[in-house]
N, CA, C and O atoms as a Tinker XYZ file with bonds, in Angstrom:
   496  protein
     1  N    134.671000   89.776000   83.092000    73     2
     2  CA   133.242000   89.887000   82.885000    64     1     3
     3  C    132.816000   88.754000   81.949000    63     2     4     5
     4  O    133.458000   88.554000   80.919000    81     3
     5  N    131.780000   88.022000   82.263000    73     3     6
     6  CA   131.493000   87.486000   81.334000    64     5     7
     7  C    130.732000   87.554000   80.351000    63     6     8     9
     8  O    130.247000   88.676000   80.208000    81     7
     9  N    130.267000   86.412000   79.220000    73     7    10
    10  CA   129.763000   86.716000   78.236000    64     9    11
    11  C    128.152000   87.286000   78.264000    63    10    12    13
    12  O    127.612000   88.218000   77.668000    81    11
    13  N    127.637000   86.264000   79.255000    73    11    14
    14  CA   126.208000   86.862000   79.753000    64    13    15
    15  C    126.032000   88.161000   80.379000    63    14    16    17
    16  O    125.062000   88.844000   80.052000    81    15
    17  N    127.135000   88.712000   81.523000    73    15    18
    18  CA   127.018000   90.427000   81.716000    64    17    19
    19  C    127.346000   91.269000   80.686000    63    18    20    21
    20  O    126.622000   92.232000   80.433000    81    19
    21  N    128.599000   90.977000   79.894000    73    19    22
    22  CA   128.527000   91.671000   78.331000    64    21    23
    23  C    127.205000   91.669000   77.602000    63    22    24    25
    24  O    126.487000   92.668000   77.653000    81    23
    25  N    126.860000   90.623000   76.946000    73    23    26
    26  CA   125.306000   90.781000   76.736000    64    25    27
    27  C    124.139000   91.913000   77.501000    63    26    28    29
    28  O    123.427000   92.674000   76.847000    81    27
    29  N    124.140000   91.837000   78.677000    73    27    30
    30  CA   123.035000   92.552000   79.569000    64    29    31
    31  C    123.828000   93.838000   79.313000    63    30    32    33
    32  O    123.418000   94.376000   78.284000    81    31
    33  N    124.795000   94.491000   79.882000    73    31    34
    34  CA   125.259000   95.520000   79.653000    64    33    35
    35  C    125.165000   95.827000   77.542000    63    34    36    37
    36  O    124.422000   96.725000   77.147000    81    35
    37  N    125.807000   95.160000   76.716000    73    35    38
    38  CA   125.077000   96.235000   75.571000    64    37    39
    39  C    123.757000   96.242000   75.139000    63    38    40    41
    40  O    123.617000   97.080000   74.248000    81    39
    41  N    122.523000   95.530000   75.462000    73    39    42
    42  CA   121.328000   95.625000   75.716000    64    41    43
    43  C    121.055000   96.821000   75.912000    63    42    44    45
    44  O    120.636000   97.712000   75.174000    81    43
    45  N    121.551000   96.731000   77.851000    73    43    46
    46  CA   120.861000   98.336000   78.200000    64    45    47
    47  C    121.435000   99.468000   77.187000    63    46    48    49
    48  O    120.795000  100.234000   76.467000    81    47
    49  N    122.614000   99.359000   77.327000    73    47    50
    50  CA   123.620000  100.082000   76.270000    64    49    51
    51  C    122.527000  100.643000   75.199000    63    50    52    53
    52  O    122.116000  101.802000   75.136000    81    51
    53  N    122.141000   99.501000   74.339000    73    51    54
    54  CA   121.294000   99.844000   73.357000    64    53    55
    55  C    119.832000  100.820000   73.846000    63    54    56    57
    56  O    119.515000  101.984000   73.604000    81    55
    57  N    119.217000   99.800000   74.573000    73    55    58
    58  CA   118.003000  100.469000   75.098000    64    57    59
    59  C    118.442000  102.216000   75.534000    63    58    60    61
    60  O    117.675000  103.105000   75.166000    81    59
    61  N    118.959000  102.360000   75.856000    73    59    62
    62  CA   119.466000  103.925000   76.445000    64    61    63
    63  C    119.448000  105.011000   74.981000    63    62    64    65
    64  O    118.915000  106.104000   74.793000    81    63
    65  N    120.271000  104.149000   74.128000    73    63    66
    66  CA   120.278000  104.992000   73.112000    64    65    67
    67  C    119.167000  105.081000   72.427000    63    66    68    69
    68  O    119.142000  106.123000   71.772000    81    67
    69  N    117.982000  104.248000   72.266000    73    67    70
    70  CA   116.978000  104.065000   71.453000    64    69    71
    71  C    115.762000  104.537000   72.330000    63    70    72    73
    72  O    114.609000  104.578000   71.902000    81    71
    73  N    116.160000  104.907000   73.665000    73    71    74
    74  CA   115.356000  105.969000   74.986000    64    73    75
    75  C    115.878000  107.004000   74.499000    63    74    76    77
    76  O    114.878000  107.652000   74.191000    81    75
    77  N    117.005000  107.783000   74.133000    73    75    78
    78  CA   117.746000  108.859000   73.801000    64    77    79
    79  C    116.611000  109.325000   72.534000    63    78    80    81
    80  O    115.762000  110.209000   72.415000    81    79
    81  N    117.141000  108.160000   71.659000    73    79    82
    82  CA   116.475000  108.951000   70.306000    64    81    83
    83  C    115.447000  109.058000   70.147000    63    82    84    85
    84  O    115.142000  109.775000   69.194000    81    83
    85  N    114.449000  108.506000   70.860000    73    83    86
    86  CA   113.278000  108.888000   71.233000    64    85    87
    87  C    112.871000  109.906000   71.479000    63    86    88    89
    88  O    112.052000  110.503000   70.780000    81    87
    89  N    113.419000  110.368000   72.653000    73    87    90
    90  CA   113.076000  111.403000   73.560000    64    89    91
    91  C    113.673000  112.607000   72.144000    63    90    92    93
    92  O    113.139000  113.715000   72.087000    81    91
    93  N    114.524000  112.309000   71.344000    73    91    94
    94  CA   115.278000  113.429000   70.973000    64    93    95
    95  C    114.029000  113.973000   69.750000    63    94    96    97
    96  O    113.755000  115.150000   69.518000    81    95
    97  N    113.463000  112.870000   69.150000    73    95    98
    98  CA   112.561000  113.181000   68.337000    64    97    99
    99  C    111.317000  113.934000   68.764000    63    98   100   101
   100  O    110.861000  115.022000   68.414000    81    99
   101  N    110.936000  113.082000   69.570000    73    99   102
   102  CA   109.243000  113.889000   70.989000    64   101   103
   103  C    109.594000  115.709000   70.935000    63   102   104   105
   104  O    108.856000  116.681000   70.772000    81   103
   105  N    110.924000  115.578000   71.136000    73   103   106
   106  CA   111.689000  116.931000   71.107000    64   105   107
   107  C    111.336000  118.002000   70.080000    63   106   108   109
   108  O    110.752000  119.085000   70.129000    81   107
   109  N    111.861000  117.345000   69.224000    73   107   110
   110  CA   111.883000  118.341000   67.808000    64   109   111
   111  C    110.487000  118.287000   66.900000    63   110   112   113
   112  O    110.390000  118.904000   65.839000    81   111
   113  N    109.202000  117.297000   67.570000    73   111   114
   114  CA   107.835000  117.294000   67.458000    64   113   115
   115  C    107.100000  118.548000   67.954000    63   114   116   117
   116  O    106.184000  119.066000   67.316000    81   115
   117  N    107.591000  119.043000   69.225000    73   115   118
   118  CA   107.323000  119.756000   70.056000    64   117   119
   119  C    107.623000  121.037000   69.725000    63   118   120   121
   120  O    106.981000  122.075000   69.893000    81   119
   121  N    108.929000  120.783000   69.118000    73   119   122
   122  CA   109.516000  122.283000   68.837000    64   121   123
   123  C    109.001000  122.931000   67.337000    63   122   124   125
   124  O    109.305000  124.013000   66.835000    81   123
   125  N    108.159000  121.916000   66.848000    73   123   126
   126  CA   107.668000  121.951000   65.806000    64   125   127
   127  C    108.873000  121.752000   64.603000    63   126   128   129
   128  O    108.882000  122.344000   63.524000    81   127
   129  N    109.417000  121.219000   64.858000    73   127   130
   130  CA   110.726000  120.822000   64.143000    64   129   131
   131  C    109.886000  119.560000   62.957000    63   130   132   133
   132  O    110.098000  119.736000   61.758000    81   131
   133  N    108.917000  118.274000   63.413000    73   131   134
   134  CA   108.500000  117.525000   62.582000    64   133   135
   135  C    107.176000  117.170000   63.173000    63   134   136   137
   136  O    106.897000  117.641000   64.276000    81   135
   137  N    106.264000  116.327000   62.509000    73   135   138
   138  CA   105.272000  116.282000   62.814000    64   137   139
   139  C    105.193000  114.718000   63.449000    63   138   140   141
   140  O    106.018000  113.848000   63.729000    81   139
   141  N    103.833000  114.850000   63.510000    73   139   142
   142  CA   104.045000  113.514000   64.580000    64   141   143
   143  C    103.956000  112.252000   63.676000    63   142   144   145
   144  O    104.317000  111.161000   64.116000    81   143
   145  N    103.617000  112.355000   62.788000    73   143   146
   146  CA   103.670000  111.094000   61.458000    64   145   147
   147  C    105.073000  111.172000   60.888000    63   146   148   149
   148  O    105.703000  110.121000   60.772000    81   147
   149  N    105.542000  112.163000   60.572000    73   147   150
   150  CA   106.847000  112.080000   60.574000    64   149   151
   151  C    108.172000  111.412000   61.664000    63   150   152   153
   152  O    109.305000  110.958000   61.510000    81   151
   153  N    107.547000  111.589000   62.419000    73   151   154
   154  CA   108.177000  111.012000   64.064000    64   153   155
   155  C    108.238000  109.666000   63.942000    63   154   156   157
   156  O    109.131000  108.819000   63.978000    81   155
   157  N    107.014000  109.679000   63.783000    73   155   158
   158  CA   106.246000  107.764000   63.755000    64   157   159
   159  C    107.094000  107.145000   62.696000    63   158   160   161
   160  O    107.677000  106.088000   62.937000    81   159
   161  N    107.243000  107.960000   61.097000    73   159   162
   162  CA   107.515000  107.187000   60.154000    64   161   163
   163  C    109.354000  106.714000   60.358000    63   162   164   165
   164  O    109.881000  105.698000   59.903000    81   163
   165  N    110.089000  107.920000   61.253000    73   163   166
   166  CA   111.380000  107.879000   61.474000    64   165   167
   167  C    111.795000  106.894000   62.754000    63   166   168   169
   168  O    112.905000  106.367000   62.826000    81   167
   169  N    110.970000  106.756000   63.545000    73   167   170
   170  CA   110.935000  105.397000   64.442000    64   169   171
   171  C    110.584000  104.697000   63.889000    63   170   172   173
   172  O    111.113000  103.792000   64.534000    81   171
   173  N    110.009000  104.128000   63.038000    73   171   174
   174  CA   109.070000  103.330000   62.568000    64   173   175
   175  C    108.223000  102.269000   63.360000    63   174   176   177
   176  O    108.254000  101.055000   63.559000    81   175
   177  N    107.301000  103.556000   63.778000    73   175   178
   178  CA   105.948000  102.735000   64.530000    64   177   179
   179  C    104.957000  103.958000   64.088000    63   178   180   181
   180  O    105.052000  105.082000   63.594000    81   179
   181  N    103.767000  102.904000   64.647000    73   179   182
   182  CA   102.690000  104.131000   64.129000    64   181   183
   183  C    102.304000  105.238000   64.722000    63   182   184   185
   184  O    102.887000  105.519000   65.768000    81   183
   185  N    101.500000  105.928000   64.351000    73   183   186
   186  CA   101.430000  107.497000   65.007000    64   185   187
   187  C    101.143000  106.651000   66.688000    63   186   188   189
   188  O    101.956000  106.479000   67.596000    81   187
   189  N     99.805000  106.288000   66.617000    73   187   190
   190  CA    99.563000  105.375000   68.011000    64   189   191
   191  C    100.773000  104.959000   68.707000    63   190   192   193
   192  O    100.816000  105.237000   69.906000    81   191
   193  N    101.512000  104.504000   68.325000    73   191   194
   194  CA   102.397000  103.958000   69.131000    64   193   195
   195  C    103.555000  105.300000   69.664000    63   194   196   197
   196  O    104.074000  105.277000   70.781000    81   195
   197  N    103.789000  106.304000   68.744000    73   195   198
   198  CA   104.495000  107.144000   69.010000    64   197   199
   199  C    103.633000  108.329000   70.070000    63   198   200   201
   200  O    104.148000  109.122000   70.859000    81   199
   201  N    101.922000  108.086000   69.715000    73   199   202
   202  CA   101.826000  109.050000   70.578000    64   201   203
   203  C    101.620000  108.621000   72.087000    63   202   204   205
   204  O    101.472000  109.398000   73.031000    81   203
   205  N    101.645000  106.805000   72.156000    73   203   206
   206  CA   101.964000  106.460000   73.443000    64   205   207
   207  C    103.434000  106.961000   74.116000    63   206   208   209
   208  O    103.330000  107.445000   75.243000    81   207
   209  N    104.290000  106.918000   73.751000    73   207   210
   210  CA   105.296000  106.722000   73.757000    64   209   211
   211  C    105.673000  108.056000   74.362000    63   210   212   213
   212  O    106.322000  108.140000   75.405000    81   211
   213  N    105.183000  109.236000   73.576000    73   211   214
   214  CA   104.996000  110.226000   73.778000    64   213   215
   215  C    104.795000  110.747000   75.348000    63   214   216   217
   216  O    105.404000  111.326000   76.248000    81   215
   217  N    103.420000  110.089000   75.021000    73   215   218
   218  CA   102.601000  110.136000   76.732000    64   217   219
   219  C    103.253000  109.806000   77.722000    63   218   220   221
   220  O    103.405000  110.433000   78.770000    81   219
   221  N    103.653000  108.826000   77.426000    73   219   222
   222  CA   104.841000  108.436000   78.935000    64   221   223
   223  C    105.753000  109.202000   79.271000    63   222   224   225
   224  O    106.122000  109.606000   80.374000    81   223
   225  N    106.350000  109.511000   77.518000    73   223   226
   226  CA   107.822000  110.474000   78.528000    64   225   227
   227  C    107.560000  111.497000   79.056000    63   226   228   229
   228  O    108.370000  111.962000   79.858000    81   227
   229  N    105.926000  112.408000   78.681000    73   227   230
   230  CA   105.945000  113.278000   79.222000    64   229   231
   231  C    105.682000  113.305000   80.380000    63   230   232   233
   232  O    105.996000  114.276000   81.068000    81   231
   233  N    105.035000  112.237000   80.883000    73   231   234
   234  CA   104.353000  112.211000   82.121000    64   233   235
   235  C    105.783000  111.316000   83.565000    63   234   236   237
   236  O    105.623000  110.988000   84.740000    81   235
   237  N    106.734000  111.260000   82.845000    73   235   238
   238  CA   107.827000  110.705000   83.476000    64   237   239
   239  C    108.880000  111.991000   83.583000    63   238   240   241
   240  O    109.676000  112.198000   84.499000    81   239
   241  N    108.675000  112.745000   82.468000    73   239   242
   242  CA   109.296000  114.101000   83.133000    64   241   243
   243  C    108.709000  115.274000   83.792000    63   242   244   245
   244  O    109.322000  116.312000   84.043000    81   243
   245  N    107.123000  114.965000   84.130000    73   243   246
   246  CA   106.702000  115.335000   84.870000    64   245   247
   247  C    106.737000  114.825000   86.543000    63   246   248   249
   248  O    106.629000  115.539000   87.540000    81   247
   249  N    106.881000  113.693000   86.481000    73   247   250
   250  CA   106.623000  113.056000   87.707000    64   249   251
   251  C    108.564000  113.710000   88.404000    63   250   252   253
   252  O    108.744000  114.162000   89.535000    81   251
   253  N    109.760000  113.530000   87.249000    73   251   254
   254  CA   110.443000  114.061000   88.082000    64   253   255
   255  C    110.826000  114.899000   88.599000    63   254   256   257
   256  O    111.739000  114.901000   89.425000    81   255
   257  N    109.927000  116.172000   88.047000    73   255   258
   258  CA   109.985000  117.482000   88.261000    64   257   259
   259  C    109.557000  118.266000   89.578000    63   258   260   261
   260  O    109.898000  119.348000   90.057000    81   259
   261  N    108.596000  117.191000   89.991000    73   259   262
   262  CA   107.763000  117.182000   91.307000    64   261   263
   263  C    108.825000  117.508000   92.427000    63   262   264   265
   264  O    109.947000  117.011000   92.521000    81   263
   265  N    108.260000  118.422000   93.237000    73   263   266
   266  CA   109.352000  118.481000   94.622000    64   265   267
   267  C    109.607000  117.288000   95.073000    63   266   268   269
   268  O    108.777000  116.414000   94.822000    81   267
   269  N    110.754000  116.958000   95.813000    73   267   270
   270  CA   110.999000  115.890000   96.448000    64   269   271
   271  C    111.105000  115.721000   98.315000    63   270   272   273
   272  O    111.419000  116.847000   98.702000    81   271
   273  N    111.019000  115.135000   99.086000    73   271   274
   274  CA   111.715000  115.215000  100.383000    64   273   275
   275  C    113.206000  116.035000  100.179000    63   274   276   277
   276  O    113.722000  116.225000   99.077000    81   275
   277  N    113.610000  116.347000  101.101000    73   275   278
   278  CA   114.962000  116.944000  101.197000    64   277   279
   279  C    115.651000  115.725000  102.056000    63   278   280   281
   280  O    115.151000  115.050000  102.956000    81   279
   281  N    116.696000  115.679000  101.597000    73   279   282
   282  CA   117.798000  114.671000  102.444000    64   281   283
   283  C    117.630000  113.417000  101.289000    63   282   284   285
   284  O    116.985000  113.386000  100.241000    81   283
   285  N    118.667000  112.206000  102.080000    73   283   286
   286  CA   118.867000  111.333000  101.658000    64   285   287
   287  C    117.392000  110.441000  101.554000    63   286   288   289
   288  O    116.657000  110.410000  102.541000    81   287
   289  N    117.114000  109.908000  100.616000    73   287   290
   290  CA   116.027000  108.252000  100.720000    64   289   291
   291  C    116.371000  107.658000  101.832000    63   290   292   293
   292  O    117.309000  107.995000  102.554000    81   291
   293  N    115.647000  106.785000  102.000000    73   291   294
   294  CA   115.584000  105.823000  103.176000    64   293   295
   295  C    116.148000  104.967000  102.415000    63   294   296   297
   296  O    115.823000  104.841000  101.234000    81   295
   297  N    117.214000  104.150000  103.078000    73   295   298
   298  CA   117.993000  103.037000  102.722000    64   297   299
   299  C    116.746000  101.848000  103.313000    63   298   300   301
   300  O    115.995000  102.004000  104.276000    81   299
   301  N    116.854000  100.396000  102.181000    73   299   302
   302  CA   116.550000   99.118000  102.643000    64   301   303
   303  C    116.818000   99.203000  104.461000    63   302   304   305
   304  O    115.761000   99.293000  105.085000    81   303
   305  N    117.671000   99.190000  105.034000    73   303   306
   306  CA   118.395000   98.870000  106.076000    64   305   307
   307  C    117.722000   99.690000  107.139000    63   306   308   309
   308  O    117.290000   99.325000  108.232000    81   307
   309  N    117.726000  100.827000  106.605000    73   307   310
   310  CA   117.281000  101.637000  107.697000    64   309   311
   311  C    115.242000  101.592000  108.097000    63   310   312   313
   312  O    114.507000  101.930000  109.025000    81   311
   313  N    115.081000  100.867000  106.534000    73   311   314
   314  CA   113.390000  100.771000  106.585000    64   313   315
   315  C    113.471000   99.317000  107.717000    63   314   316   317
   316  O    112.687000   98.839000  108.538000    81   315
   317  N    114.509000   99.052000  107.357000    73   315   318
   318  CA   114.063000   96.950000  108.419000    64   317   319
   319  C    114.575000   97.451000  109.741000    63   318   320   321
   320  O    114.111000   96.870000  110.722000    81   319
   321  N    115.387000   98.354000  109.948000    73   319   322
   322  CA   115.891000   98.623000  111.412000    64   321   323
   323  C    114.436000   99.359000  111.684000    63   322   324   325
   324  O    113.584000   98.593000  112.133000    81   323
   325  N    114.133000  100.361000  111.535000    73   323   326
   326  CA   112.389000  100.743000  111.608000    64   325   327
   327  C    111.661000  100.013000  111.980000    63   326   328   329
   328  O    111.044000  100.088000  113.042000    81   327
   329  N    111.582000   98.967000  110.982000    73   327   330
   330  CA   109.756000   98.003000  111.055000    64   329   331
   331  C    110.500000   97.105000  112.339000    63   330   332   333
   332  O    109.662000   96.718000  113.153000    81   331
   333  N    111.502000   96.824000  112.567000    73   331   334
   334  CA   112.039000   95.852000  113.563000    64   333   335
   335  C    111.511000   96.739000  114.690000    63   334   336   337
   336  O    110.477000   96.487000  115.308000    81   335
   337  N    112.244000   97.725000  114.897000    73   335   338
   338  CA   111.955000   98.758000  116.325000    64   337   339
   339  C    110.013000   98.705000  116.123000    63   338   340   341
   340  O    109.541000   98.499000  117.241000    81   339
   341  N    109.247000   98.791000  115.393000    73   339   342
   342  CA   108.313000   99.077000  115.629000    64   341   343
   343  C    107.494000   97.585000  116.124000    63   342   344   345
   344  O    106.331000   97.839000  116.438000    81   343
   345  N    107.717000   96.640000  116.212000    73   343   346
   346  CA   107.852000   95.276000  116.139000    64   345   347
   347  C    107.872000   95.042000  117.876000    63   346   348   349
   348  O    107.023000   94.638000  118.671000    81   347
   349  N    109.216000   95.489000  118.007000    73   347   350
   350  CA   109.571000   95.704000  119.419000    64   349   351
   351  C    108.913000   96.524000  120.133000    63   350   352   353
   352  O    109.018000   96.425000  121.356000    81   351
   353  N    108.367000   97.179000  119.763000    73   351   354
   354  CA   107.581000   98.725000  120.686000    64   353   355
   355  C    106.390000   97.911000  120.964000    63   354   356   357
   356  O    106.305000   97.502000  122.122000    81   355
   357  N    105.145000   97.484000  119.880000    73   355   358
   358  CA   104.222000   96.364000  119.930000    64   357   359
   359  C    104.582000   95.170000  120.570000    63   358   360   361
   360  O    103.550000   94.621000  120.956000    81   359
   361  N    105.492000   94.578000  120.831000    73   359   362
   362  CA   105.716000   93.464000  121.863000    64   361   363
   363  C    105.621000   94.130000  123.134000    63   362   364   365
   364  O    105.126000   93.526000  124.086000    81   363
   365  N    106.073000   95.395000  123.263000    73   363   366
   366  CA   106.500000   95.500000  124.610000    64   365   367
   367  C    105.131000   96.392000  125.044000    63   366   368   369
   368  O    104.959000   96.725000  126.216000    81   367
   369  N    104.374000   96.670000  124.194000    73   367   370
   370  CA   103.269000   97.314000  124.881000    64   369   371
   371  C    102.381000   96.166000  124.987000    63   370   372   373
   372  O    101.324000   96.485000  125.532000    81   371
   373  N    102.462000   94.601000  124.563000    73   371   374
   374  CA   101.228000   93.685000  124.687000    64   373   375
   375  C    101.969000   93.303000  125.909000    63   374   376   377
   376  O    101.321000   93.103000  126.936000    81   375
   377  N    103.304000   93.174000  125.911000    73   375   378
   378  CA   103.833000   92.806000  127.670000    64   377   379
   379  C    103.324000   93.852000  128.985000    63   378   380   381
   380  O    103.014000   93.671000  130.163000    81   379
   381  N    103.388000   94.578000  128.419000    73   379   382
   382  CA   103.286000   96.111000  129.967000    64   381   383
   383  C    101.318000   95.470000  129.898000    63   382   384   385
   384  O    100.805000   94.865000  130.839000    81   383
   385  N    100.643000   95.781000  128.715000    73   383   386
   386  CA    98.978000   95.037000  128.804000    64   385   387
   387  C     98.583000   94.210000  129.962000    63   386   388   389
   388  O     97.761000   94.331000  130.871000    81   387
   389  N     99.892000   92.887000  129.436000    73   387   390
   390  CA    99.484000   91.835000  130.257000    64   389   391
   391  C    100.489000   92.137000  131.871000    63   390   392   393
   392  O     99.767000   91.589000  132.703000    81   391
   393  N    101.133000   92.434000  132.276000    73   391   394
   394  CA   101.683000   92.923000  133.147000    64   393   395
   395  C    100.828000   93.120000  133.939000    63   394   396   397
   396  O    100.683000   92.450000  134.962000    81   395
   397  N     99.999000   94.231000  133.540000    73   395   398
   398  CA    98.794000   95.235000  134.217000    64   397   399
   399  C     97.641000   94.496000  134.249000    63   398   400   401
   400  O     96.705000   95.167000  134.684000    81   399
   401  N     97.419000   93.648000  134.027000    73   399   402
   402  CA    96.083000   92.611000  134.147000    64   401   403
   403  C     96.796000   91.635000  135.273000    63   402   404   405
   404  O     96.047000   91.411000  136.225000    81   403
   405  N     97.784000   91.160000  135.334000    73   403   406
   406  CA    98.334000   90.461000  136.241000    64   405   407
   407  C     98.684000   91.400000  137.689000    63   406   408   409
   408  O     98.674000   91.075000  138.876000    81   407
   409  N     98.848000   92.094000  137.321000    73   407   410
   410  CA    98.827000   93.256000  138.664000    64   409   411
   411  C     97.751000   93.191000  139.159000    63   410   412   413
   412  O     97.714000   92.777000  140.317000    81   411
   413  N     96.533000   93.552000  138.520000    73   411   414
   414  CA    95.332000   93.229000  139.076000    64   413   415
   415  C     94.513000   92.220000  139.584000    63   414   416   417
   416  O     93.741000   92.240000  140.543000    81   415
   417  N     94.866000   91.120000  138.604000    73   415   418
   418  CA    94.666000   89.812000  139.365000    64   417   419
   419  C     95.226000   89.376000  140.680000    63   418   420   421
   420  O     94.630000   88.755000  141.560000    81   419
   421  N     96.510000   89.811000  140.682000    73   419   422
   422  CA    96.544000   89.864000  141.877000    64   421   423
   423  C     96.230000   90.844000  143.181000    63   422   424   425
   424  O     95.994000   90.321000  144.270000    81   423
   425  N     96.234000   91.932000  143.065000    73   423   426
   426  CA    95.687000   93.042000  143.382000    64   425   427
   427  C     93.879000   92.191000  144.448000    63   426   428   429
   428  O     93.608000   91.992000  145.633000    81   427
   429  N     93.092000   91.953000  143.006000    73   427   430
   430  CA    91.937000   90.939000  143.407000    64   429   431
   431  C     92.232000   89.634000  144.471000    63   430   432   433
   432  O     91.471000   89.667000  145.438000    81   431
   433  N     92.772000   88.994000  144.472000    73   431   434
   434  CA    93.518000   87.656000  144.735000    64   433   435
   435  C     93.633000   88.386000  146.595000    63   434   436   437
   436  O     93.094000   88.032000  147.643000    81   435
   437  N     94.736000   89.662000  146.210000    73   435   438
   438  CA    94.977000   90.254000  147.422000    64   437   439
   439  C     93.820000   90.002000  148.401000    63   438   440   441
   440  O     93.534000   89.008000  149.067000    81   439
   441  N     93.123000   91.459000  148.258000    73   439   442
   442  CA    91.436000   91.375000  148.401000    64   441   443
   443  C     91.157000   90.218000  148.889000    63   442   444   445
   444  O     91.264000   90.161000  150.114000    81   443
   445  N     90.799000   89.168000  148.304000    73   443   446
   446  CA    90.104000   87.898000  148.412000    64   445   447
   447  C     90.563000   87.090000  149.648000    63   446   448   449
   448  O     89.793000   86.507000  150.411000    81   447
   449  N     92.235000   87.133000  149.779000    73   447   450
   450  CA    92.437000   86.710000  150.916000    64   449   451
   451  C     91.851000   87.282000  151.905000    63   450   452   453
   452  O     90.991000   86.847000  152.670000    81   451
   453  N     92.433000   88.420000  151.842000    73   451   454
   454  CA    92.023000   89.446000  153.068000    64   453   455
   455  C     90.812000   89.462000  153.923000    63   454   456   457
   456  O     90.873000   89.701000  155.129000    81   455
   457  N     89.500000   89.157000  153.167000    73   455   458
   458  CA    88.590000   88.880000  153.093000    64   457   459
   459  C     88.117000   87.546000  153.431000    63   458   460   461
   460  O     86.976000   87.093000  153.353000    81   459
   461  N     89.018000   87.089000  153.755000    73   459   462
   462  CA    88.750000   85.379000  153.922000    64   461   463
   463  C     89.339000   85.268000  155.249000    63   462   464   465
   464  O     88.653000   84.752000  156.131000    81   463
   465  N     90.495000   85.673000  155.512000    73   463   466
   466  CA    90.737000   86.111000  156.669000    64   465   467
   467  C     90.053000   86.749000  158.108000    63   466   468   469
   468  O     90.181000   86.548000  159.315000    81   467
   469  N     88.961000   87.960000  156.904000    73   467   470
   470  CA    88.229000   88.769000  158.057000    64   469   471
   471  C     87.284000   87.444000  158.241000    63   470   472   473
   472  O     87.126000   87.056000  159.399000    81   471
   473  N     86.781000   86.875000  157.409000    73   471   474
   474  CA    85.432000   85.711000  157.522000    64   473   475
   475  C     85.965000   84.987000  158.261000    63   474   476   477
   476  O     85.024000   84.523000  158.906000    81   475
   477  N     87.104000   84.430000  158.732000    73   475   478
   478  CA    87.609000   83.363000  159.423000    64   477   479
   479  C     87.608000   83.627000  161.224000    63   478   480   481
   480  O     87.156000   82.976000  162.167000    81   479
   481  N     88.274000   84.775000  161.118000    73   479   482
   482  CA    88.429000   85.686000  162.383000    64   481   483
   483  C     87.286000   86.371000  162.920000    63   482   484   485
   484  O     87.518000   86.896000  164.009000    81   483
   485  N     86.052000   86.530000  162.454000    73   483   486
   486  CA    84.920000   86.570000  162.652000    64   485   487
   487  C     84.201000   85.335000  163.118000    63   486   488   489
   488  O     83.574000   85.399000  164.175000    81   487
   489  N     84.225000   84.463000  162.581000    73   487   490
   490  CA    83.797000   83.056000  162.867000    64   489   491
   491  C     84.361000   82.477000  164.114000    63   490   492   493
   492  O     83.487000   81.962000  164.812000    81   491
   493  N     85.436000   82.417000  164.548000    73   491   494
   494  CA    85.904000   82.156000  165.885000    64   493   495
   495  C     85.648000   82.370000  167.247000    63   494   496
   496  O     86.405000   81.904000  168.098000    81   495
């Protein structure tokens, strides 16, 4: 590993724990364990900043609480095999479109001879 993924890895490392102790304090705010200036003064940021801080996590452990689909996510792979097939379905319905206009043109064309024929054979 090198020195630059060592770096990135105790970063997050850090960040996780300083997400931890966060959350651990919001905690014991709640539980009425300390107050929220107290919170602030033990992070050391201001109430504002703690009661942002606040706001988010709650609203991030709300958001994961939410029912989910059942089953697996959609993989990358399986979203591009999708939009591809749907890609293909739209090509092939502007082909069958034009298909069917060419059917008719000739269809007309048909007609037209036919018709040129009767005018000819009439004329004789």
């Amino acid at each position: 590993m090198g020195k630059r993924s060592r770096m990135k890895e105790k970063s997050k490392q850090n960040q996780s724990s300083q997400a931890l102790r966060r959350a651990e304090i919001i905690m014991k705010v709640h539980c009425g364990l300390m107050t929220a200036t107290e919170a602030a003064e033990v992070l050391g940021v201001s109430r504002k900043t703690y009661y942002k801080w606040e706001q988010r996590g709650l609203a991030a452990l709300m958001e994961g609480l939410q029912d989910q689909a059942a089953g697996r996510p959609e993989t990358a792979k399986e979203s591009a095999r999708e939009a591809e097939f749907e890609k293909q379905v739209a090509r092939l319905r502007r082909d069958n479109e034009l298909l069917q206009k060419k059917m008719q043109l000739k269809e007309i064309a048909h007609q037209l001879q036919l018709n040129a024929e009767k005018d000819g054979a009439k004329k004789k």
